[in-house]
DSSP file (Angstrom, degrees, kcal/mol; ACC not computed):
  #  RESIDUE AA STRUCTURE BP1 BP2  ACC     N-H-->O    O-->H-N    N-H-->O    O-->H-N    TCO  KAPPA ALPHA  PHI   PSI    X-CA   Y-CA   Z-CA
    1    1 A X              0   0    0      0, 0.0     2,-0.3     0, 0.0    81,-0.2   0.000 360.0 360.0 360.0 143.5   13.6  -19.4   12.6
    2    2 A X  E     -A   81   0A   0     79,-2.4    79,-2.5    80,-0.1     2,-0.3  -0.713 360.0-121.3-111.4 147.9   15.3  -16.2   13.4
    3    3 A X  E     -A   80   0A   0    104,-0.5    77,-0.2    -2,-0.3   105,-0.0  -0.477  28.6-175.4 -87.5  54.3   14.0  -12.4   14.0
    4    4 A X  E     -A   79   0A   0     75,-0.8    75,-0.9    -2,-0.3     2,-0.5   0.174  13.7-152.5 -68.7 137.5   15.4  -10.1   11.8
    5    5 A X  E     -AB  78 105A   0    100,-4.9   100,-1.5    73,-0.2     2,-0.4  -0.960  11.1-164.4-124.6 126.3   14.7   -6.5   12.2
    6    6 A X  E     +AB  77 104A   0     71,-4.1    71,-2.7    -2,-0.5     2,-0.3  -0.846  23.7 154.9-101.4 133.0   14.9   -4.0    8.7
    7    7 A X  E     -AB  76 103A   0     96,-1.2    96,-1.6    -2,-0.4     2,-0.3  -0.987  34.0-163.7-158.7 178.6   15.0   -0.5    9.1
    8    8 A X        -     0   0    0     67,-2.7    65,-0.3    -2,-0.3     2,-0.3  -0.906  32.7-115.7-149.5 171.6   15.9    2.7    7.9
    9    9 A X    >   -     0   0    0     -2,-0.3     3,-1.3    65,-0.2    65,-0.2  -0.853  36.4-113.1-116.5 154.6   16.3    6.1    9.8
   10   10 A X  G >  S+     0   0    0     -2,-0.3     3,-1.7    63,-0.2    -1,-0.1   0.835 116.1  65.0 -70.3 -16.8   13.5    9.0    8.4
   11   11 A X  G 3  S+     0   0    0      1,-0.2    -1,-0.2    62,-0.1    63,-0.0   0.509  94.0  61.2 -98.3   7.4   16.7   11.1    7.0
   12   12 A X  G <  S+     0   0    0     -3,-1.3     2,-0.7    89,-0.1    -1,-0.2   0.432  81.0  89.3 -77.8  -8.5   17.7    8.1    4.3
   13   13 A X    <   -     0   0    0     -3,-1.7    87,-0.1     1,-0.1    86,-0.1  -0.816  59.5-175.2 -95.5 160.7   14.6    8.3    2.6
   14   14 A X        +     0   0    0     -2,-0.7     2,-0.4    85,-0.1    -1,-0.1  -0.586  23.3 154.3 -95.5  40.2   15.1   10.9   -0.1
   15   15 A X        -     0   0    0      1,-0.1     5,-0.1    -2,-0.1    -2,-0.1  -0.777  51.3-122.6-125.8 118.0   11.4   11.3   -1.8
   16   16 A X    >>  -     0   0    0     -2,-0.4     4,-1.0     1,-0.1     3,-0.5  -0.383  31.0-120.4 -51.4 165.8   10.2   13.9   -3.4
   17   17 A X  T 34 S+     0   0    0      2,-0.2     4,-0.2     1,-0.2    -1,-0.1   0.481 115.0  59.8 -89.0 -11.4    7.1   14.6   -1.3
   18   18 A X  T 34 S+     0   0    0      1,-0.1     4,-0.3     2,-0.1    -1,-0.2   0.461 107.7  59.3 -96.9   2.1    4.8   14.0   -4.9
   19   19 A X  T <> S+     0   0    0     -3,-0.5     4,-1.1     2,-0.1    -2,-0.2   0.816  77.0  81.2 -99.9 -38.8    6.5   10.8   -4.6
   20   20 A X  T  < S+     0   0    0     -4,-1.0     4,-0.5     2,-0.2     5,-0.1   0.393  82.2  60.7 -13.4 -37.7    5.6    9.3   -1.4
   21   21 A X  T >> S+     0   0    0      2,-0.2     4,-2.2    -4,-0.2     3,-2.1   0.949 106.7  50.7 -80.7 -64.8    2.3    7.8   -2.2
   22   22 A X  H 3> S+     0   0    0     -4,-0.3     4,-1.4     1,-0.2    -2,-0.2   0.856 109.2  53.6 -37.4 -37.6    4.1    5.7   -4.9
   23   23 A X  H 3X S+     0   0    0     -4,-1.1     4,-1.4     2,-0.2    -1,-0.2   0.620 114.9  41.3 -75.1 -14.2    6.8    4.6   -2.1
   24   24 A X  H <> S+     0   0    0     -3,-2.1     4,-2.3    -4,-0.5     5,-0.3   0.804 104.7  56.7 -97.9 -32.6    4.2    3.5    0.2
   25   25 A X  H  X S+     0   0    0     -4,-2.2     4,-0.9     2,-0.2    -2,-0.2   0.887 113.6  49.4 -38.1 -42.6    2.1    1.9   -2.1
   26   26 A X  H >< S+     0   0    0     -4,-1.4     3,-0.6    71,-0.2    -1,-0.2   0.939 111.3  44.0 -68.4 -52.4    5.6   -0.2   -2.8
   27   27 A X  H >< S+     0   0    0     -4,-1.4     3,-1.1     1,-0.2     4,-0.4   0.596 105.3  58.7-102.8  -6.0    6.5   -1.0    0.5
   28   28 A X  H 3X S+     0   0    0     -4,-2.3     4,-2.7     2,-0.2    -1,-0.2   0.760 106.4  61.0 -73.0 -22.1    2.7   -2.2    1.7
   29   29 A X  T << S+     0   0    0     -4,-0.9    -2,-0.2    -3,-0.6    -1,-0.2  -0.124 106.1  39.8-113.2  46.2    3.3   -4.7   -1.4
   30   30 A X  T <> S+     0   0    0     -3,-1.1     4,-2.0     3,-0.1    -1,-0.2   0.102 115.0  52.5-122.9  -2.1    6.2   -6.2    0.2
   31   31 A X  H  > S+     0   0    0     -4,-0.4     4,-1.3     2,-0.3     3,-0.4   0.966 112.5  44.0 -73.1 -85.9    4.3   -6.0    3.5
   32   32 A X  H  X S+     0   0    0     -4,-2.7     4,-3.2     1,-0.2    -1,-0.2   0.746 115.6  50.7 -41.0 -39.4    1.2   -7.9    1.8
   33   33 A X  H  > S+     0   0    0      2,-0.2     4,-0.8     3,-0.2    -2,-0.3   0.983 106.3  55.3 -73.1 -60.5    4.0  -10.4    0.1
   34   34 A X  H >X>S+     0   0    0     -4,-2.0     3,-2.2    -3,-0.4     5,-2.2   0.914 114.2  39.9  -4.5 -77.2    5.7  -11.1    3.7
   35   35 A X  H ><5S+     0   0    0     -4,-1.3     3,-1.1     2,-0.3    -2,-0.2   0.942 109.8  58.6 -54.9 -57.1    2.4  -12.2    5.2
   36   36 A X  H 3<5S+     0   0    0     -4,-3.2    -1,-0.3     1,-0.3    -2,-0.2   0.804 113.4  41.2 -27.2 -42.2    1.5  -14.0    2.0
   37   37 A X  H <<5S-     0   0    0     -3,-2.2    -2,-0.3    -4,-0.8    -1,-0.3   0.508 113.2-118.1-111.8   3.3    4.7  -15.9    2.7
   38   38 A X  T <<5S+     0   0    0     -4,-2.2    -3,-0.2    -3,-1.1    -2,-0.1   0.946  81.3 120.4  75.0  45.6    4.2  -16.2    6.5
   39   39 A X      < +     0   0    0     -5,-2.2    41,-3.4    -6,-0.1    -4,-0.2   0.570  48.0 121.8-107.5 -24.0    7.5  -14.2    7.0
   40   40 A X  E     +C   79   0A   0     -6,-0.3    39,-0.2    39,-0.2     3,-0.1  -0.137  22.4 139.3-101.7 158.6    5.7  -11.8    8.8
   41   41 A X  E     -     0   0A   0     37,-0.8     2,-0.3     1,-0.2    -1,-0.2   0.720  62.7 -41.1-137.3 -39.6    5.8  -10.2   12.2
   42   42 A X  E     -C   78   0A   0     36,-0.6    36,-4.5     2,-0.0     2,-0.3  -0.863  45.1-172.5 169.0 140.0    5.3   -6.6   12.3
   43   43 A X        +     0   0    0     34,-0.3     2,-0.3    -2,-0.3    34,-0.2  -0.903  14.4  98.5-165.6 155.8    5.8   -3.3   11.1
   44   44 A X        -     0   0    0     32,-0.4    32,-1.8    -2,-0.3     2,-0.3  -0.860  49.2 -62.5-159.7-163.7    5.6    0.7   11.0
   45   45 A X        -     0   0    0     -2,-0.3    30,-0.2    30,-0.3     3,-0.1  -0.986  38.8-115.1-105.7  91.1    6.8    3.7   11.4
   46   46 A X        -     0   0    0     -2,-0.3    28,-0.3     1,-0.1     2,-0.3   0.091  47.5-117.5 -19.9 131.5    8.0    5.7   14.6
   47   47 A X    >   -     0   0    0      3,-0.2     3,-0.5     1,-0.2    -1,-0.1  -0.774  23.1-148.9 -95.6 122.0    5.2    8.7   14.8
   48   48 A X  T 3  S+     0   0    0     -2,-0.3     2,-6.3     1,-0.2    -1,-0.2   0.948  88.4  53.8 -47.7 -75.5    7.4   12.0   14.3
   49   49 A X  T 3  S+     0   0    0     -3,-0.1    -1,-0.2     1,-0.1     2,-0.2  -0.003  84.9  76.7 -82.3  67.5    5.1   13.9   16.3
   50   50 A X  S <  S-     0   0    0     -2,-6.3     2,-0.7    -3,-0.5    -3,-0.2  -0.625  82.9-128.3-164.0 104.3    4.7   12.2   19.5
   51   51 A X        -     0   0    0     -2,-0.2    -2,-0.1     1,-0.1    -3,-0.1  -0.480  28.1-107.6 -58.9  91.3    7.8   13.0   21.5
   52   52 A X        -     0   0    0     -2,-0.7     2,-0.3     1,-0.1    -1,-0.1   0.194  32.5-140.5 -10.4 128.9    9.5    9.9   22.9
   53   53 A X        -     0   0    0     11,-0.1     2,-0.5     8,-0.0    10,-0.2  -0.979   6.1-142.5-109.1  79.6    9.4    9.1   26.6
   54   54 A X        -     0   0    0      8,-1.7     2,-0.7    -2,-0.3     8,-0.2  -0.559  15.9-167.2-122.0 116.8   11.6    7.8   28.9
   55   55 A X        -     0   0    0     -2,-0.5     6,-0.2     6,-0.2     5,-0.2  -0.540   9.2-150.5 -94.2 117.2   10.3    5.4   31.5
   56   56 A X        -     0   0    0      4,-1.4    -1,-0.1    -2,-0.7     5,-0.1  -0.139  31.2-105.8 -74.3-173.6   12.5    4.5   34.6
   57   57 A X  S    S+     0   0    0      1,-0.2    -1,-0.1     2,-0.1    -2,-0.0   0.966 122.6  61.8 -64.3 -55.2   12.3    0.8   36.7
   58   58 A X  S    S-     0   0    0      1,-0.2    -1,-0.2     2,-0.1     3,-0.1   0.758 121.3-113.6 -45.6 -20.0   10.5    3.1   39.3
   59   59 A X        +     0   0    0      1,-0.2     2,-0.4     0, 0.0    -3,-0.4  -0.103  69.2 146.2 112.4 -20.1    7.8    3.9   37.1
   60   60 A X        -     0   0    0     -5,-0.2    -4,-1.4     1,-0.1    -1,-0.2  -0.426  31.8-158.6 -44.2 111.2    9.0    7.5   37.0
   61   61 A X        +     0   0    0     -2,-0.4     2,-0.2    -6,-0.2    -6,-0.2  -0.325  24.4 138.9  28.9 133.6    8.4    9.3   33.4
   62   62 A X        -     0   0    0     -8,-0.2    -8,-1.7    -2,-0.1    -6,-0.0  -0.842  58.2-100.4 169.0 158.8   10.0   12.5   31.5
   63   63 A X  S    S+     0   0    0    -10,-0.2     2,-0.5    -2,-0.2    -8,-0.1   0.365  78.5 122.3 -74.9  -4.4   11.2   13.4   28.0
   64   64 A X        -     0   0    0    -10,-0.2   -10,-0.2   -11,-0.1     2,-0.1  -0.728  49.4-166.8 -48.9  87.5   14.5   12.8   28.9
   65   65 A X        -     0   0    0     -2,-0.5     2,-0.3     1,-0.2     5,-0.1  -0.385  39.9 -94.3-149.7 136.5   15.5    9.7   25.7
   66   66 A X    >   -     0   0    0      1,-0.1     3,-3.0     3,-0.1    -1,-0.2  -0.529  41.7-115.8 -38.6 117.9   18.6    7.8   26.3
   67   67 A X  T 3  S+     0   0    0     -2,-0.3     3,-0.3     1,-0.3    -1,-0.1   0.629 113.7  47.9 -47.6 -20.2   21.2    9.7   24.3
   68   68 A X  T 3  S+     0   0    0      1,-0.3    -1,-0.3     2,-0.1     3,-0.1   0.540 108.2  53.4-101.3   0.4   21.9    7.1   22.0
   69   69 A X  S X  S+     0   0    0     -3,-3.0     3,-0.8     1,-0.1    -1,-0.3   0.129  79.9 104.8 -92.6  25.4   18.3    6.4   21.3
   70   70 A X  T 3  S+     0   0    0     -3,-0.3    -1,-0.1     1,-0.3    -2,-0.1   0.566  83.1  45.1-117.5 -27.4   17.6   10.2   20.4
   71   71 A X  T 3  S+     0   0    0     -4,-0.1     2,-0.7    -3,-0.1    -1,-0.3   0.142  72.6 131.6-113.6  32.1   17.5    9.4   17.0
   72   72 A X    <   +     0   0    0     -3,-0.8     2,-0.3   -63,-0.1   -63,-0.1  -0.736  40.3 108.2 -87.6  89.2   15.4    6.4   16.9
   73   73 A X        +     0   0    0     -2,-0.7     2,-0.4   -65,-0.3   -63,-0.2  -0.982  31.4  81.8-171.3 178.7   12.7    7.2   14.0
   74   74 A X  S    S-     0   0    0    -28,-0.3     2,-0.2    -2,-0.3   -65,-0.2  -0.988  82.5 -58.6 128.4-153.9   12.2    6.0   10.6
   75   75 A X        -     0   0    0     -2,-0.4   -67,-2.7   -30,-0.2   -30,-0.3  -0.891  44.8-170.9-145.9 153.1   10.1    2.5    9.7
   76   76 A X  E     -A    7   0A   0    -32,-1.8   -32,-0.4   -69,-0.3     2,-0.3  -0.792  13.8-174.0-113.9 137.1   10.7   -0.8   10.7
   77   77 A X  E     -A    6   0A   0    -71,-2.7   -71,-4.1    -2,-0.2     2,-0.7  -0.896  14.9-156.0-166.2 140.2    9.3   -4.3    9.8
   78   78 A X  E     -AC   5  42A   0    -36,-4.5   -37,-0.8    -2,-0.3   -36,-0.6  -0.920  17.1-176.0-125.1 127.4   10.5   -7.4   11.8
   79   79 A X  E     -AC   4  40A   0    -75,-0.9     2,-1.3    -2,-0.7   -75,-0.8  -0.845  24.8-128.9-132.5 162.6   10.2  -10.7   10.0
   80   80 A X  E     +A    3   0A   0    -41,-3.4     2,-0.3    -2,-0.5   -77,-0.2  -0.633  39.6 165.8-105.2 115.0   10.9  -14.3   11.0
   81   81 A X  E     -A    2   0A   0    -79,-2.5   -79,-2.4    -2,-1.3     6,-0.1  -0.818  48.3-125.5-127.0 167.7   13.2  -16.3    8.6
   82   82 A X  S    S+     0   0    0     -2,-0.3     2,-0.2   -81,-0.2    -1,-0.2   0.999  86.7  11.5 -75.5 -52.5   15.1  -19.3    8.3
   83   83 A X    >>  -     0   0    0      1,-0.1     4,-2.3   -82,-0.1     3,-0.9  -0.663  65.6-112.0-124.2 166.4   18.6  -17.5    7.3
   84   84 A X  H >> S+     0   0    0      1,-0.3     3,-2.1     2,-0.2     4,-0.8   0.972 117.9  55.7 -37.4 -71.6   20.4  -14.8    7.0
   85   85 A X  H 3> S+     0   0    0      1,-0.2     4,-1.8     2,-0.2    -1,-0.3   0.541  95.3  67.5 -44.1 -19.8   20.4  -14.8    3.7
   86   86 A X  H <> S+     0   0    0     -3,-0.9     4,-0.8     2,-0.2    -1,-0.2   0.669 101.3  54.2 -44.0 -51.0   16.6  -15.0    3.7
   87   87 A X  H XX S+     0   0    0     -4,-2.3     4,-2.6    -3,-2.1     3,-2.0   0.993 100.4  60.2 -63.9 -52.1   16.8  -11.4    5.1
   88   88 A X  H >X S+     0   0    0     -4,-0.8     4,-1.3     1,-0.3     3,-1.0   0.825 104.6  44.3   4.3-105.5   18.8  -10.2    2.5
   89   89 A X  H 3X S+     0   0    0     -4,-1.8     4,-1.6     1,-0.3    -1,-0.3   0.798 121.7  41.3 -29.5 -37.5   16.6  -10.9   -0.2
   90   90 A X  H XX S+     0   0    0     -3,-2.0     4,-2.8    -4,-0.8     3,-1.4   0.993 109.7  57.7 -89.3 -17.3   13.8   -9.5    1.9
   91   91 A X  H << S+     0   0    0     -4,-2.6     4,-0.3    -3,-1.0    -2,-0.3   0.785 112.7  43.4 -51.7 -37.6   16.0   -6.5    3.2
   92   92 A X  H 3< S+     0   0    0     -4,-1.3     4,-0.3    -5,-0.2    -1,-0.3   0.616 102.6  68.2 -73.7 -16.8   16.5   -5.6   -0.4
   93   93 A X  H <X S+     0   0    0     -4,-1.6     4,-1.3    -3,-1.4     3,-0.3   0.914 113.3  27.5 -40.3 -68.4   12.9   -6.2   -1.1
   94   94 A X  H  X S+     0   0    0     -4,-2.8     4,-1.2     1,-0.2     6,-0.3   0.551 113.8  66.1 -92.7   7.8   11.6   -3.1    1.0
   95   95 A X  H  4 S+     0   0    0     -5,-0.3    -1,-0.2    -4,-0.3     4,-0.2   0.646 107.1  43.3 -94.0 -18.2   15.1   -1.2    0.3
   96   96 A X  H  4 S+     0   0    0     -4,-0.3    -2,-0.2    -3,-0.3    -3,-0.1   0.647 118.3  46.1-101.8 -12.5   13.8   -1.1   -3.5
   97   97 A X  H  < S+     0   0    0     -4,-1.3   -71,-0.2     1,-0.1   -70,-0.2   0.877 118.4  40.3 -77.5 -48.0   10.2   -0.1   -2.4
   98   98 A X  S  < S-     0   0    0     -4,-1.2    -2,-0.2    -5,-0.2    -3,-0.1   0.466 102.6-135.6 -77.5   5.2   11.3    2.3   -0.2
   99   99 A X  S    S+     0   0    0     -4,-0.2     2,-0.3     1,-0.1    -3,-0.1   0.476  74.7  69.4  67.6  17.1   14.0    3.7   -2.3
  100  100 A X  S    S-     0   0    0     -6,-0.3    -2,-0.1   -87,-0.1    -1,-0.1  -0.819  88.4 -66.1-143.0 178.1   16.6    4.0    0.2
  101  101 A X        -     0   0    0     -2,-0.3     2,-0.4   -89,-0.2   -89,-0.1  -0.262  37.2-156.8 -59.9 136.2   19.2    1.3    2.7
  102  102 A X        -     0   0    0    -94,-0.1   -94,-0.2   -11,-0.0     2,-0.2  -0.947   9.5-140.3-123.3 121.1   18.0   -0.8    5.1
  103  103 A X  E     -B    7   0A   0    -96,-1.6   -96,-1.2    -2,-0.4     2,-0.5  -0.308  14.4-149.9 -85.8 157.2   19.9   -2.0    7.8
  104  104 A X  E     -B    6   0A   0     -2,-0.2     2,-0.3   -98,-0.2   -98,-0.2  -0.830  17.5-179.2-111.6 126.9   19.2   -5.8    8.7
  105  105 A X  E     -B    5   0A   0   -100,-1.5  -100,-4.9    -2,-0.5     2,-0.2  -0.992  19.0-136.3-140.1 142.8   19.7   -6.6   12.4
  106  106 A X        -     0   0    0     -2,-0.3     2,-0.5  -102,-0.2  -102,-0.1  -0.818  19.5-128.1-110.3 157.9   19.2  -10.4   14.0
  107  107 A X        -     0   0    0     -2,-0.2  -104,-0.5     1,-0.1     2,-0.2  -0.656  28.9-103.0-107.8 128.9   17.4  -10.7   17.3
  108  108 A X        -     0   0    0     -2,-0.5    -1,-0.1     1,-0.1     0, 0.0  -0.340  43.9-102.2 -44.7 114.5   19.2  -12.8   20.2
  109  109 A X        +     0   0    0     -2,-0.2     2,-0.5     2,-0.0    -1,-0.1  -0.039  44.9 179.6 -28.8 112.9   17.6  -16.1   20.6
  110  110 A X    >   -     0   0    0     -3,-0.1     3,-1.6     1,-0.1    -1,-0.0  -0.922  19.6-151.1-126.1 120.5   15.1  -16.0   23.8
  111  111 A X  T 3  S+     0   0    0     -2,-0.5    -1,-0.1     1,-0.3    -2,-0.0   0.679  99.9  51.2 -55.7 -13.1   13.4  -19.5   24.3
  112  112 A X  T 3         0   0    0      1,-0.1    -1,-0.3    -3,-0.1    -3,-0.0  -0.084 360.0 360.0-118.0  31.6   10.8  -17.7   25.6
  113  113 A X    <         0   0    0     -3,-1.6    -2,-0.1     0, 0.0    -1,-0.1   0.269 360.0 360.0-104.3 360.0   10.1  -14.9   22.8
């Protein structure tokens, strides 16, 4: 079984704001159906307001974000399937609750993950 991560950046979704409660409602009942089917691993949403952090090896800390993570926000859900194609289906699952693209990325095998 493989780790697939779905996600979307916050400035795809396109929801009226009187719409929103329906779009989560949607995508917590692909959530509940994931888990149902023992696909599931994890998900949210990056918190707008709590400004991202960037921790060195030394331990040092400051607001300074990699440049290319700088736009790292949106929702997420990582689920464990046998195939690709297995993401598909569910990557189109939460791309039709949440009413915008999701892009589907697979996680490097670690034997120890």
């Amino acid at each position: 079984m493989t780790h697939y991560l779905i996600s979307f950046p916050a400035a795809a979704m396109q929801v009226p704001p009187h719409e929103l409660p329906a779009v989560g409602d949607a995508a917590r009942a692909v959530v509940r159906e994931a888990k149902a089917a023992g696909v599931y691993v994890f998900a949210g949403g990056i918190h707008s307001g709590v400004a991202p952090l960037r921790v060195q090896g030394d331990g040092h800390a400051g607001p300074n974000t990699d440049p290319a993570a700088q736009n790292l926000d949106g929702g997420f859900c990582v689920l464990k399937l046998p195939t690709r194609d297995a993401a598909v289906q569910w990557a189109a699952k939460i791309a039709a609750a949440c009413r915008c693209a999701q892009e589907l990325r697979e996680f490097a095998h670690d034997p120890e993950s």
